[in-house]
Structure formats: C-alpha cells, structure tokens
TORTORMAR-91097 format. One line per 4 residues: number of its first residue (from 0); their letters; for each residue y, x, z of C-alpha. Coordinates in steps of 0.25 Angstrom, whole numbers, plus 5000, padded with zeros to 4 digits. Layout:
NUM = A = Y/X/Z | ...
This chain:
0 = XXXX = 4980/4750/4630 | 4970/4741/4625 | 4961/4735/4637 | 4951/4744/4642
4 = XXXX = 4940/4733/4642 | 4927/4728/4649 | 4920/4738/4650 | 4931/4749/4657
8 = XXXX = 4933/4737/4668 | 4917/4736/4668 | 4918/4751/4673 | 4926/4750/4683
12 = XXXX = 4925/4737/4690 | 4912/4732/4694 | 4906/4742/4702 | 4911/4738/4715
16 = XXXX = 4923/4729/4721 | 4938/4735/4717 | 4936/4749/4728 | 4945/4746/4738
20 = XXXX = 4959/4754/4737 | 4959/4761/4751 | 4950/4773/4748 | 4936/4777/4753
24 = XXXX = 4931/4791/4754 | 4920/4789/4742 | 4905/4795/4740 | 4908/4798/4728
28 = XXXX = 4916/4800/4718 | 4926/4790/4718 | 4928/4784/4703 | 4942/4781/4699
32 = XXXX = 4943/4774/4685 | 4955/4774/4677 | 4954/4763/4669 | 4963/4761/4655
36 = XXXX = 4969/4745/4658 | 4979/4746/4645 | 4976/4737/4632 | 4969/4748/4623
40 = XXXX = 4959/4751/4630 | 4945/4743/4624 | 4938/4735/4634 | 4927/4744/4641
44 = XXXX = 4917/4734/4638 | 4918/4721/4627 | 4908/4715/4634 | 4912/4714/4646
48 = XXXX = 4927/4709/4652 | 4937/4719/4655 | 4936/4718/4672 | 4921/4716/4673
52 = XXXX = 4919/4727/4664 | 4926/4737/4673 | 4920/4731/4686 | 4906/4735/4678
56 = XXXX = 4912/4748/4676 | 4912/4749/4693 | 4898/4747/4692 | 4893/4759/4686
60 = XXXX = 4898/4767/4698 | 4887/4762/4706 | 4897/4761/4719 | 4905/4774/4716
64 = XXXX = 4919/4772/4723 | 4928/4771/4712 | 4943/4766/4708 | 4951/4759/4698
68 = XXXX = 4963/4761/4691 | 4969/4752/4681 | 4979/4758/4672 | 4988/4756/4660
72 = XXXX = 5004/4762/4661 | 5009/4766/4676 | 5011/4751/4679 | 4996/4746/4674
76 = XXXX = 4990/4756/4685 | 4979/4746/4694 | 4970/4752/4705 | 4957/4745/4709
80 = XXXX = 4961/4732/4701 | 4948/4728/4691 | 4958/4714/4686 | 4968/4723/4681
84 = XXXX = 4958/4727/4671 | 4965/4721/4660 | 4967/4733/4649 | 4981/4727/4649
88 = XXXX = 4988/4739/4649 | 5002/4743/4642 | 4999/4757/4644 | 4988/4770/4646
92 = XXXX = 4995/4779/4656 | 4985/4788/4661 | 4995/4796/4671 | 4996/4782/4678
96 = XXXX = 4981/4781/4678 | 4977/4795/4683 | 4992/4795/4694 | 4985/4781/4700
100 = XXXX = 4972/4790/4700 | 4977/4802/4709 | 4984/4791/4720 | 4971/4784/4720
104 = XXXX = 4964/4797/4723 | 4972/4802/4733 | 4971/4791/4743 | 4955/4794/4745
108 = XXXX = 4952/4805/4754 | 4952/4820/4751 | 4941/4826/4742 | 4936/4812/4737
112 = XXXX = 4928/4815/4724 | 4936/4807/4710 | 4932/4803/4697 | 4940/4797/4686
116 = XXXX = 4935/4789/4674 | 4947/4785/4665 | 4943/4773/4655 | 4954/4774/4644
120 = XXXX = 4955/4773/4629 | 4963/4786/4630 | 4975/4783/4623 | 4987/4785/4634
124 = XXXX = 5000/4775/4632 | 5009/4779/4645 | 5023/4769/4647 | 5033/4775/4644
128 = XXXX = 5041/4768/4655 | 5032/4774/4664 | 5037/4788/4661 | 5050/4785/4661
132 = XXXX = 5058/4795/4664 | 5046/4805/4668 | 5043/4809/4652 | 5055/4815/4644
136 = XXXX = 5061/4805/4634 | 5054/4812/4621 | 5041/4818/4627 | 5029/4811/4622
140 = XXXX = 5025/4800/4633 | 5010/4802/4631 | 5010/4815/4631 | 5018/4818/4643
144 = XXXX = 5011/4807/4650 | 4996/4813/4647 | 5000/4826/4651 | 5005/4821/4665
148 = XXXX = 4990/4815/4666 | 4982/4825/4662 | 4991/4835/4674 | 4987/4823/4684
152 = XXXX = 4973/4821/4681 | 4971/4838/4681 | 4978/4835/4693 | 4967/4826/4699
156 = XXXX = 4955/4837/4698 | 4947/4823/4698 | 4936/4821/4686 | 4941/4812/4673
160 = XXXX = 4931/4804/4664 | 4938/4797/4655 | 4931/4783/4647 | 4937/4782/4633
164 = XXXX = 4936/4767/4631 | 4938/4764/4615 | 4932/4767/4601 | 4925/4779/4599
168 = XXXX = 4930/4787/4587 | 4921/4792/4577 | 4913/4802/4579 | 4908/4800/4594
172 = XXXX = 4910/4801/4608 | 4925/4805/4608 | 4924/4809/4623 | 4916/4824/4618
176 = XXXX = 4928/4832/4611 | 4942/4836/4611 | 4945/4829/4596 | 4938/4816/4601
180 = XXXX = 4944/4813/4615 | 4957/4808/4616 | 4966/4822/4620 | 4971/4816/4634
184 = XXXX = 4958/4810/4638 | 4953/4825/4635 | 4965/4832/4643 | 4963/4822/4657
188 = XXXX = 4947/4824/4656 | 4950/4841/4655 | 4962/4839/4667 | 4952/4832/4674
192 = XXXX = 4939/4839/4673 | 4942/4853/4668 | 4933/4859/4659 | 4923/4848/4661
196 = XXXX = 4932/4841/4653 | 4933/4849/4641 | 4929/4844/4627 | 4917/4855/4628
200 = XXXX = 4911/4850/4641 | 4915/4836/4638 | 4905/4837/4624 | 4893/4845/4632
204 = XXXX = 4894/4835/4643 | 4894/4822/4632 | 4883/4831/4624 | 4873/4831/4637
208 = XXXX = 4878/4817/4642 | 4878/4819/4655 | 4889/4822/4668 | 4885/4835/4672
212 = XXXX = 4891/4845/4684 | 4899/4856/4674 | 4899/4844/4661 | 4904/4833/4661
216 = XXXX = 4907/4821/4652 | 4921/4815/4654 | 4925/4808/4642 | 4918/4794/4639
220 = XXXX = 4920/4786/4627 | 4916/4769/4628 | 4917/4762/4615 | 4924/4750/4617
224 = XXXX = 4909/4742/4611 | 4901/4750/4621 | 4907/4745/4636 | 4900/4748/4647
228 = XXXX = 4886/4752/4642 | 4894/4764/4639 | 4904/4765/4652 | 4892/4763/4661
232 = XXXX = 4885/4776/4659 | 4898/4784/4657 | 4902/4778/4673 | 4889/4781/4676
236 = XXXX = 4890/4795/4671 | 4903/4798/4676 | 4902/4793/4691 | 4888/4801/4692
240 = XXXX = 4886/4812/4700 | 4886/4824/4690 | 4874/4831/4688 | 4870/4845/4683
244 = XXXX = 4862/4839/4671 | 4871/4841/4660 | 4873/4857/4663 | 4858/4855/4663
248 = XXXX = 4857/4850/4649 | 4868/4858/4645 | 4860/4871/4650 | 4848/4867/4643
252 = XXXX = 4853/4863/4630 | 4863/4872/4628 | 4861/4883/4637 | 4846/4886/4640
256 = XXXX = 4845/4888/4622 | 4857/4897/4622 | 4851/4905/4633 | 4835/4903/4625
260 = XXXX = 4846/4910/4614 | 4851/4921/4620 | 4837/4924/4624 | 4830/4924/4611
264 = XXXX = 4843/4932/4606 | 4842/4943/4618 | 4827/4943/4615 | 4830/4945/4600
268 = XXXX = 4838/4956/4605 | 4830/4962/4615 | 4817/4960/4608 | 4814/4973/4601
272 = XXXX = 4810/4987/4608 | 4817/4991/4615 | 4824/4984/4625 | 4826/4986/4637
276 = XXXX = 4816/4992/4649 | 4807/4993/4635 | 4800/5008/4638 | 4793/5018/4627
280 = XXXX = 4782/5025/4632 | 4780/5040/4625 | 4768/5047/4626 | 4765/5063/4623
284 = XXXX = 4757/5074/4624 | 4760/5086/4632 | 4769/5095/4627 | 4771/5089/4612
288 = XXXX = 4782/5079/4609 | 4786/5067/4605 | 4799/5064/4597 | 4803/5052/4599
292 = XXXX = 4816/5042/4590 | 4820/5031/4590 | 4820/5019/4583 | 4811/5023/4574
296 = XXXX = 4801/5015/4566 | 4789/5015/4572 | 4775/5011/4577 | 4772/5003/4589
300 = XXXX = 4758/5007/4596 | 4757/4989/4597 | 4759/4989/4581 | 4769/4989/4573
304 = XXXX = 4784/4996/4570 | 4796/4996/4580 | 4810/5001/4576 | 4815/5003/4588
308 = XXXX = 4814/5012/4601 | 4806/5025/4602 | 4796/5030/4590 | 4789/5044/4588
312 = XXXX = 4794/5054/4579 | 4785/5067/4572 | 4799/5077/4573 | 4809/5079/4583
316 = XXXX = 4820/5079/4572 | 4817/5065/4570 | 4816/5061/4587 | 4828/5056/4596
320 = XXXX = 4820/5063/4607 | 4806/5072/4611 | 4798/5070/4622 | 4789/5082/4626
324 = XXXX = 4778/5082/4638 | 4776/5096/4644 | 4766/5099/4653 | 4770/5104/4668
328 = XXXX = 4776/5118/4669 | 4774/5121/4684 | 4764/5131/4687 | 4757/5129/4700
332 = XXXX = 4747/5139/4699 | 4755/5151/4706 | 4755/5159/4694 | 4765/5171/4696
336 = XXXX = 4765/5170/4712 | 4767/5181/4721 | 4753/5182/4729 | 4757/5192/4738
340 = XXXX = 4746/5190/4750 | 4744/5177/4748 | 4732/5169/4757 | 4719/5166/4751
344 = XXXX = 4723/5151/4751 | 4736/5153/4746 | 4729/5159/4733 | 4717/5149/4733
348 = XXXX = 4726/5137/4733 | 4738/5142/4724 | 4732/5139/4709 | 4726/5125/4710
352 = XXXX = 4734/5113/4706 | 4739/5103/4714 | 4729/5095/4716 | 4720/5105/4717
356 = XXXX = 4729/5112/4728 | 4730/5098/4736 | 4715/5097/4737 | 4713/5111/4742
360 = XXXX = 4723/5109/4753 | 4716/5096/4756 | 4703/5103/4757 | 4707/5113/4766
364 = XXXX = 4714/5103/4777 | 4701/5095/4777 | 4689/5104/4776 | 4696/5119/4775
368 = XXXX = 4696/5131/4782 | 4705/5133/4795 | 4713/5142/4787 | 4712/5132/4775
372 = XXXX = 4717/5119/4785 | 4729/5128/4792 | 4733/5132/4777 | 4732/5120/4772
376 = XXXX = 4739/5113/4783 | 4751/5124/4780 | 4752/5121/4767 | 4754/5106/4770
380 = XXXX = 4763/5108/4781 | 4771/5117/4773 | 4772/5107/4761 | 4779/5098/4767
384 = XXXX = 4790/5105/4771 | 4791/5113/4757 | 4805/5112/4750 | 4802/5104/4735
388 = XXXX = 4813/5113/4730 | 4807/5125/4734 | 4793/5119/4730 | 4799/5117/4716
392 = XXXX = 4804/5131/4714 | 4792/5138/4718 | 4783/5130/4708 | 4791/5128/4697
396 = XXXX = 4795/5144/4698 | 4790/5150/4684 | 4777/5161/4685 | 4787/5174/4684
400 = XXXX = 4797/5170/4695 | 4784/5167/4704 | 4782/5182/4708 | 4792/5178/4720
404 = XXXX = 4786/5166/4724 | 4773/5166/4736 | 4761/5160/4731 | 4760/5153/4746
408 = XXXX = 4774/5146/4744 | 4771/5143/4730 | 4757/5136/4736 | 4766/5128/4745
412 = XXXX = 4774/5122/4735 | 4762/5119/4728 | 4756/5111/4740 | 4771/5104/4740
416 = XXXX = 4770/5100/4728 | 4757/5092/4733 | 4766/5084/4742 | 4779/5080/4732
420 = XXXX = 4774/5071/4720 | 4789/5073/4712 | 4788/5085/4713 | 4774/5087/4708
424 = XXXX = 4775/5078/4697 | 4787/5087/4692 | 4782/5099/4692 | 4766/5095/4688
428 = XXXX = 4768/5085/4678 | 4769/5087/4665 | 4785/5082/4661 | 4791/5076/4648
432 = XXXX = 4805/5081/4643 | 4814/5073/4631 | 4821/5081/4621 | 4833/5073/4615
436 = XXXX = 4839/5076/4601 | 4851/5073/4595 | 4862/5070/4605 | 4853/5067/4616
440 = XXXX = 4847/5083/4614 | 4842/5089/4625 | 4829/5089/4634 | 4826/5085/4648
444 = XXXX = 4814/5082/4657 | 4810/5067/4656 | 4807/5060/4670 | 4804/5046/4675
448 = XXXX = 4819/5039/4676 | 4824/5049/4666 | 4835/5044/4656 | 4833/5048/4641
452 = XXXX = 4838/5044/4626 | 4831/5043/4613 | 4840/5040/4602 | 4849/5031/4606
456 = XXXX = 4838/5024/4617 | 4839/5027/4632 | 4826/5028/4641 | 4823/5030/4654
460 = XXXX = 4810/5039/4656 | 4801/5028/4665 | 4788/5035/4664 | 4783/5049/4663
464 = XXXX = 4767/5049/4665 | 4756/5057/4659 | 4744/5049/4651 | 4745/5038/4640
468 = XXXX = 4738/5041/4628 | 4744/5055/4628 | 4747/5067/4640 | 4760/5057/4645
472 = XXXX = 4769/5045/4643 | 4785/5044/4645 | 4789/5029/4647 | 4805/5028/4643
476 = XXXX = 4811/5013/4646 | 4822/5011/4637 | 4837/5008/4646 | 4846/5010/4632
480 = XXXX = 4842/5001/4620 | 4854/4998/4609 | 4854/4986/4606 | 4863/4974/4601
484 = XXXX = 4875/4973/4611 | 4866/4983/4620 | 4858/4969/4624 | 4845/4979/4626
488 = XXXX = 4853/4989/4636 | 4861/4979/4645 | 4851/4966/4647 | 4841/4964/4659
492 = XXXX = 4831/4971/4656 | 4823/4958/4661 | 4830/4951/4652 | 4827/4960/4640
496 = XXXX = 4811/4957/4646 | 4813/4943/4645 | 4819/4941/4631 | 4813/4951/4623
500 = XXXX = 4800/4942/4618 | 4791/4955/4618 | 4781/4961/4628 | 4781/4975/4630
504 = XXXX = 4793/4982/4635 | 4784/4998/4633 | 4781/5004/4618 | 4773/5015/4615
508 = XX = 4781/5026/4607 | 4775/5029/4595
C-alpha cells in the first residue's frame, strides 16, 4: 500500500523515546498505534518527512504510555521500531496487525486499561502466501481474512479509532455514515466498541464534536494536504479522558426541545376544562332543583361560553342528573312521646333545640338548683355511656311510632347528640340527594367522598356546605374526563397542573 507519510510517523514517534519493550503497569490508558507501513497509504503530513512525522505524532500524547506496531503482510509486522517507517509495504493484513496487538497486550499486567488508534487508508490486501493453506482454495482471500479480523478485534473488548489517511470523497467527512465509510473500517469499529460504534452514534458524536461518556467518535478522516494540523487535535481527542459534555449537548439540543414539545402538546391537551382535580361548584335553594347536563354550551360567570363540563338546564328531560337540597327531617321536639309521669325538668328541657338544650344544662351545673346540678350531672353522666345506635333509633323514630318511646330516654339521646358531631350533622343538617337519568337512573344521598356520574363525567362529591350566594353549595372534583388516549384520566394530576397554561382549577356552574 502506498506509503503512509509524514504525518502518521509524526503521530506516533516524537512524544517520548521508543517505550521500552518489557511492560510497565501504566496511569493510564496505554495507546497502542497500529500504523499502515504498505506503499498506498499518503504520507500523513507533506510537510514533514515520514519518521519525524510519526515521532510528532508521540507528542500529542503528552507522556501517555503508548506502543507501536508497524505492519504491512505477516512478514512486515515491526514493534516499537520508528526507522522501519518507510510505507514500503507489499501488503495490508489487518489480521497480522491486530494478532501482534493481543500478544502485546497480554504481557502487561492484569486489568491494564488499552486503546487502539489504527492509521490506515482502509483498503486490506492480505498475502496470499500468508494464508496458505488456512483459506479454501476458491474462498475470496479478503473476505475470509476480514472476517478472521473483525472475530479477533470483538474478541479484544479494547476501544478502536480508526484514522483514514487519504482523499476525502465528495460530499464530506466520510467517517459519519454507513454509505461513506469503507464497510470493514465500519465492522472492526462496531466489534470493537459496540453500539458506540454504530453509524447513528458515530454521526451525533461527529454533529456535537466531542468525545463524550455514552458517544463517542471513532472514525477520523486526514486529507493527505492537511497532516497533522489535522492528526493533532484528533490524538488529542481520542487519548482525553471522556467527559459527559457531549450527552450534555445532545440533551439540550435534542432533547430538552423534544421534552419543551411534549409539554406544549400535553398542555394543548390538557388545557380545556376539565381536567383532572378541576371541580364544579353547584349552588341551590332548599327543596327546588337543579338539572344539570353536560357538555352543553353555555356561560361562564368570568365571561364568556364553555362547551364542555357541567351547565344548567330549565327541564329535567333535558338533564343527565338533579340535584335537590331538602331541609333536615328529624324532629327533636318530642312530638308524640309518651309523658306518662314524667319530672318537671324532664318536660322543661324536652322542646328546645340543641343549642338551647346545651346551654340550659350548662346553666344548671353552674348556678342551678341542687335538684337542677344532680340532674344535670345525671344527664351528663348518662350521656357518655349512651349507645349511638339506640340514640339514632329513638330520634329518627317517626311521631306515630313514638307513643312507645319515654320522653326521659328520648331527652337522653338528645343530650347525646350534644356529644357526637357525625352524628349530629346527619341527622340536623339539611342534605343533598342526586337523581340520575337514563342508564345512570336512580337516587341516592350525596355525601363528602361520595362517588357520582353526570353524563358520561365522573365526580367525587368534595364538599357539601351551606351559604354561597344561595342556602348551600355541593363541590364535585372531576376523577373521570374523556379525553384523547384518556390523557386527562391517567396523567399526575400535578402534571395536568403544570401544563395546562390556565389559572383556576374551580368553575361555577351556570
């Protein structure tokens, strides 16, 4: 092969005296250059002669421990000899090259650390006589040759750069894709150096310039008229420790705008009400109701129309649901007891309310009677222990079946009803039920954490309270949204919050 030139022998020589052939344990990397000596190969720089070339070449190591192999056929294989850089070569046998390789590498200790740098114009012309007897008569000599090579190299496990010293053909830097690079130079750098060494990482780490940790560049072209301005910094680049920065780069041009993407697209998504965690507040008036559909047209108390979620309806024809708010049915005022001999106290206390009730009791512990202190400390003490079943039967009995019931333990329960707050709330408040049409048809009493559909939206009942602008206010939060690919139902709500570009998750049904 043509002579390899200046340049290469600049590459390799000068950095430090021929390394001496009984191995050292290295610092770092030890640089092992396999270096084209046949008659092709261009000189690696045309300003410089072929041996003080490759002894400049040395110098871009910066006293990196390195080795040196000379090769042409099996028989023009030199070790650590700079003066038999001569690009006399008959042949290019890179089986020779890479066998001379592994020996050298297996006289240095244990776990020392490699790196290969073959300079070569990439075209492989093995001796025949060589191989004799070793490749079947008719079998292609190259072909058999380059396979034998490629099987060793993976072999190896140690990291391949290859130099391709020559002209560059149109169109660029040869080194970046499949069609480019010479298809054996392509084969040792993928056995070599895995998927590091595919044609797509090899183009994202050419695009960014840079040795990285994950990418990695490892196919270099040196036009025969550019020597070692250009060797220089690809040494330089291949012997440096590798650093994160091309990931880094990749990430933010490549990356961080895919992810600014998906996030304006999920935002897009997302955007319109509702979504999910996104409540509807409804407010009524006792005992009339409020027929609700949805995705109807409709007003927005901020201004303007919405076409989606829940909207008012005049007629229950037209609604998915009704929401009705009833005042409480418990009566608590004794009506229909038995008042068989009941105590004057007993008589005194039974028709007030609840608050009314507490207060009296309050009064007689702290400025009553001696009778009005022992009863009221009775009441209290019996209180305490009174069963909430039993509490509930008795006042939620209806006026006709009360005929049975004493008016003192009907008092009793009162007074426990003092103590539970659930309990309380329950049976005073006033309460909403939700009357579904359709398929969903049916009616039930709504209640903080209360599951319920309207149309084809699911809720979960946050908030029953009275006041607002009107006697009460239920708050649903919405936990079933349709939407494309069900993106509003499965995503974070957090997430939702974070791309949805708008600032209230609560609306106002009108």
């Amino acid at each position: 092969m043509a002579a390899m030139g200046p340049a290469l022998a600049l590459l390799l020589a000068a950095a430090s005296p021929a390394p001496s052939p009984v191995p050292k344990p290295a610092d770092g990397p030890v640089i092992l250059f396999l270096i084209d000596n046949s008659a092709s190969l261009p000189p690696l720089d045309p300003e410089e002669k072929r041996v003080a070339a490759l002894e400049k070449m040395f110098t871009f190591l910066q006293g990196r421990p390195y080795r040196l192999i000379l090769f042409g056929g099996r028989q023009e294989v030199y070790v650590d000899d700079v003066s038999r850089y001569r690009n006399n070569g008959q042949w290019t046998d890179y089986y020779a090259a890479f066998d001379k390789a592994r020996e050298i590498m297996a006289s240095y200790p244990s776990g020392t650390e490699f790196r290969m740098i073959l300079v070569t114009d990439a075209i492989p012309d093995p001796n025949p006589d060589d191989w004799e007897g070793q490749v079947a008569p008719n079998a292609d000599l190259r072909s058999v040759v380059s396979a034998k090579t490629v099987a060793l190299i993976r072999d190896a496990g140690v990291p391949l750069y290859v130099i391709l010293v020559g002209d560059m053909p149109a169109g660029g830097d040869a080194g970046l894709d499949e069609e480019r690079s010479p298809g054996l130079i392509l084969d040792m750098v993928r056995a070599a150096n895995g998927m590091q060494g595919t044609p797509l990482a090899q183009s994202l780490s050419g695009f960014f310039g840079d040795n990285g940790v994950l990418l990695k560049k490892f196919i270099y072209r040196v036009a025969p008229a550019e020597g070692l301005k250009k060797v220089e910094p690809v040494v330089r680049r291949i012997v440096a420790p590798p650093r994160p920065t091309v990931e880094l780069r990749f990430g933010t041009a490549l990356i961080l705008p895919l992810l600014l993407f998906v996030a304006l697209f999920v935002g897009l998504l997302v955007r319109s009400f509702p979504g999910s965690g996104d409540t509807e507040v409804v407010e009524l008036k006792l005992e009339q109701p409020v027929h609700l559909a949805a995705d109807r047209p409709h007003k927005l108390e901020s201004g303007g129309w919405a076409p989606t979620g829940l909207a008012l309806v005049a007629d229950a024809r037209d609604a998915a649901a009704s929401l009705v708010y009833h005042a409480p049915i418990t009566d608590l005022t004794g009506l229909g007891l038995s008042m068989a001999d009941p105590d004057p106290l007993t008589v005194q206390l039974l028709p007030l309310g609840l608050d009314e009730l507490k207060a009296s009791l309050e009064r007689f512990s702290a400025q009553g009677s001696k009778e009005e202190k022992i009863y009221a400390l009775n009441m209290e003490y019996i209180a305490r222990s009174f069963d909430p079943k039993e509490a509930e039967r008795l006042l939620t009995s209806a006026p006709a079946d009360r005929s049975r019931i004493a008016a003192l333990d009907f008092l009793r329960s009162k007074v426990y009803l003092l103590t539970d707050a659930e309990l309380r709330k329950r049976l005073t408040e006033p309460h909403v039920h939700v009357i579904g049409y359709g398929k969903d048809a049916g009616r039930k009493q709504l209640a903080p954490g209360a599951r319920v559909r309207v149309g084809h939206y699911g809720f979960t009942v946050k908030e029953i309270a009275k006041g607002g602008r009107k006697d009460a206010r239920v708050v649903l939060q919405y936990d079933r949204i349709p939407s494309l690919f069900g993106i509003k139902t499965w995503m974070p709500r957090a997430v939702q919050r974070a791309c949805r570009f708008r600032r209230s998750s609560e609306r106002l049904v009108c």
